[in-house]
VEXKEPA-401084 format. One record per residue (C-alpha): residue number from 1; x, y, z. Coordinates in nm, 3 decimals. Each point is the difference from the previous one (the first is absolute). Example, Ala and Ser with C-alpha at 12.3 -4.5 7.8 and 13.67 -1.06 7.14 Angstrom:
residues 2
+-----+---------+---------+---------+
! num !      xx !      yy !      zz !
+-----+---------+---------+---------+
!   1 !   1.230 !  -0.450 !   0.780 !
!   2 !   0.137 !   0.344 !  -0.066 !
+-----+---------+---------+---------+
***
This chain:
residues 131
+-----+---------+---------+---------+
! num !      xx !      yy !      zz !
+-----+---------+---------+---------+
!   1 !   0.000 !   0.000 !   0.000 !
!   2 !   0.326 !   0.251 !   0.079 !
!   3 !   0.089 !  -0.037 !  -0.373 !
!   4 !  -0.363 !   0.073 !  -0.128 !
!   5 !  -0.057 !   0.310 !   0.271 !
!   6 !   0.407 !   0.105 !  -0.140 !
!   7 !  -0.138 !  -0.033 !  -0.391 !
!   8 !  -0.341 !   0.202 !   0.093 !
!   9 !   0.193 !   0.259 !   0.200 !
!  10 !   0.247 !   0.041 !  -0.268 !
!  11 !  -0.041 !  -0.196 !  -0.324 !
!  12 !  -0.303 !   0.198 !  -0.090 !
!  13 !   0.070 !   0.412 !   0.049 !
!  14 !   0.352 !  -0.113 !  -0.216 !
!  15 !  -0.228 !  -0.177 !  -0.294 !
!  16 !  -0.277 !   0.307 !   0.057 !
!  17 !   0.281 !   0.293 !  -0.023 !
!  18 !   0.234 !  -0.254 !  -0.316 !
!  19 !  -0.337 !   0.058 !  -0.169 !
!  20 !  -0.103 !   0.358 !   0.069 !
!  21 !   0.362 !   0.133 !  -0.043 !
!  22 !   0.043 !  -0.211 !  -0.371 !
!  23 !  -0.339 !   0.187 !  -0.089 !
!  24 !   0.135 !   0.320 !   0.127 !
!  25 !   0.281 !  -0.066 !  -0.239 !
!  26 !  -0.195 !  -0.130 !  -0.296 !
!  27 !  -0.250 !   0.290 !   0.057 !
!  28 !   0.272 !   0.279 !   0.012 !
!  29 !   0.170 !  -0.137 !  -0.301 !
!  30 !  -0.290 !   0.025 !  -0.247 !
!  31 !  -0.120 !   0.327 !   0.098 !
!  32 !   0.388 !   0.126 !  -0.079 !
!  33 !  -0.006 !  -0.174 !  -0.267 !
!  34 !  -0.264 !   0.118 !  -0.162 !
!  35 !   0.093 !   0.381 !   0.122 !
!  36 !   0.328 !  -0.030 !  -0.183 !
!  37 !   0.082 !   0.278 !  -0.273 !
!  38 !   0.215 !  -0.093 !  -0.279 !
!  39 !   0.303 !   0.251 !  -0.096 !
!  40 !   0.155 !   0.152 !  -0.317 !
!  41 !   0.354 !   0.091 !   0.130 !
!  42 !   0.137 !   0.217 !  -0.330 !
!  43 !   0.410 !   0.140 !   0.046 !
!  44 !   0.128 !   0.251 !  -0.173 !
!  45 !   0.342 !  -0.083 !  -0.152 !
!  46 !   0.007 !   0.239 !  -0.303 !
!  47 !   0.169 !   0.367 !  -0.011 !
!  48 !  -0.426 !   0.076 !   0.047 !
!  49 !  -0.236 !   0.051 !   0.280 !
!  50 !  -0.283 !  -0.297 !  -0.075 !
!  51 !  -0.395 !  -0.036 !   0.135 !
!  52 !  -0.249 !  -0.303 !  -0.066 !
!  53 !  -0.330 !   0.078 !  -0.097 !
!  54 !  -0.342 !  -0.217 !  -0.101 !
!  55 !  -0.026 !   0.022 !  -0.360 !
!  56 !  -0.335 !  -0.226 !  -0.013 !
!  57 !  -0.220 !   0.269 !   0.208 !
!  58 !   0.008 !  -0.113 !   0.346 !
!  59 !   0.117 !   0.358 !   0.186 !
!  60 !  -0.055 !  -0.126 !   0.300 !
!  61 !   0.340 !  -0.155 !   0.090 !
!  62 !   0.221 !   0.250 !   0.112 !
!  63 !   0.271 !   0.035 !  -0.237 !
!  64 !   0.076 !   0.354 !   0.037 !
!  65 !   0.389 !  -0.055 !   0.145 !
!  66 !   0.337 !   0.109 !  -0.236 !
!  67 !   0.257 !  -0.188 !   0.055 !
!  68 !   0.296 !   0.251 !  -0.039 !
!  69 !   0.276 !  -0.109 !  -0.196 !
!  70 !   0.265 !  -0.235 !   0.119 !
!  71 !  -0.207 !   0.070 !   0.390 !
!  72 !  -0.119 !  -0.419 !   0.042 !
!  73 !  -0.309 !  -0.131 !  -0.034 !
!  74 !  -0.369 !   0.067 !   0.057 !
!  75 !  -0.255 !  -0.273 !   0.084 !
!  76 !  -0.412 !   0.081 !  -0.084 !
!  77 !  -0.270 !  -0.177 !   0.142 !
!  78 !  -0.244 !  -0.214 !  -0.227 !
!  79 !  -0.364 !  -0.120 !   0.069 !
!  80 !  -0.014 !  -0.368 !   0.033 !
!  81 !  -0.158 !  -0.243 !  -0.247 !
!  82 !   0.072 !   0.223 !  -0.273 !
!  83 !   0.133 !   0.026 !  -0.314 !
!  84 !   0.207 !   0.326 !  -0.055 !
!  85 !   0.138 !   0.158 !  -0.318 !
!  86 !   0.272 !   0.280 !   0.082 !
!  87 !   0.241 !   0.238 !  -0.227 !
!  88 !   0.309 !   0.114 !   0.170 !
!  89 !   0.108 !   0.356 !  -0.083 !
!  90 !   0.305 !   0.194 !  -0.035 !
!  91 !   0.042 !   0.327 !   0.099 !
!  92 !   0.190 !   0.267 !  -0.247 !
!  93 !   0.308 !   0.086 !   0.189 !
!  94 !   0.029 !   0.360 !  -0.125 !
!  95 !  -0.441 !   0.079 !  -0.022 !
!  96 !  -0.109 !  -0.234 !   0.328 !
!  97 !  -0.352 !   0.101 !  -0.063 !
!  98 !   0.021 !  -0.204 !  -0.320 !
!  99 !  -0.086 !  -0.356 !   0.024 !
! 100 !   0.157 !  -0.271 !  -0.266 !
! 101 !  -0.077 !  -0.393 !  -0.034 !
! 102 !   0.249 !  -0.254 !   0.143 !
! 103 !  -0.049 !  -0.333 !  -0.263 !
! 104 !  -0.371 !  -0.084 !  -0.046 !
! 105 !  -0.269 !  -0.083 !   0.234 !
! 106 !  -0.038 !  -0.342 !   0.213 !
! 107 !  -0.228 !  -0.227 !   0.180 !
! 108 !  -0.004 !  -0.184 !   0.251 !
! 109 !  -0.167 !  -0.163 !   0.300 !
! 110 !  -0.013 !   0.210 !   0.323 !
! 111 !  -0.010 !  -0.307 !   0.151 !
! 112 !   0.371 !  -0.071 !  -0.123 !
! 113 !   0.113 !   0.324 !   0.039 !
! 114 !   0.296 !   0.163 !  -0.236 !
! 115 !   0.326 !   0.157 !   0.058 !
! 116 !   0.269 !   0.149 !  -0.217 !
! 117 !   0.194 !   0.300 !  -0.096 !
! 118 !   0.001 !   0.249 !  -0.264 !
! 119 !   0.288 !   0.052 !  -0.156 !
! 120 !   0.224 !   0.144 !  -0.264 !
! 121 !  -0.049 !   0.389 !  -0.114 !
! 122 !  -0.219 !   0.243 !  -0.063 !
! 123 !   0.080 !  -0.043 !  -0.353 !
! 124 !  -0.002 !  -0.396 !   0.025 !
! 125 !  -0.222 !  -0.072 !   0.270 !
! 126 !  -0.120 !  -0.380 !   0.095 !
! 127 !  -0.113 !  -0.219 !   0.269 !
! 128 !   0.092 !  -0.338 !   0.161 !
! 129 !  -0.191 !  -0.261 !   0.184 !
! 130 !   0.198 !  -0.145 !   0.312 !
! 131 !  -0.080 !  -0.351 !   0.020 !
+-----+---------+---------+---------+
***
């Protein structure tokens, strides 16, 4: 009977608070989970301050950062479950009002995310995709 009264006492609160703290974990992983915003993280490696913008209409991410020139990197927030469409720009080094394309326009899954520089000049500007 000591061993039954022992496995009462203490058996069950440790399989009762196993179970509540794995669905405390479970729980708190799905709701990150699905609260998780992808990331476009452009650099800019040319001799010309860069930006990322949406080119297929959706204004509402915030893409409104410059990266100045040769100053890192700049990461922008996506909405999840999407599907995103972006042109990086270059900005004229001697007119910085004046906006001019980096390469051509992309897609990709928010959901995957994207990184990469823009490089090369403001005469021969392009972008990479780090893999």
């Amino acid at each position: 009977m000591k061993i039954t009264n022992f496995a009462r006492k203490v058996g069950i609160p440790i399989a009762v608070a196993s179970t509540l703290a794995t669905t405390g974990i479970l729980a708190t992983a799905t709701t990150a989970s699905a609260d998780v915003q992808k990331t476009l993280k452009l650099c800019a490696w040319g001799n010309y301050a860069t930006f990322a913008e949406p080119s297929d209409g959706k204004g509402n991410m915030d893409f409104t950062q410059t990266v100045p020139a040769g100053a890192g990197c700049v990461t922008y927030g996506l909405p999840a479950n999407d599907w995103v469409t972006v042109q990086i720009w270059g900005l004229w080094n001697n007119n910085p009002s004046q906006k001019f394309k980096v390469g051509n326009s992309f897609s990709f899954s928010s959901n995957n995310g994207w990184s990469g520089a823009a490089k090369g000049s403001t005469t021969a500007p392009y972008w990479i995709h780090f893999e």
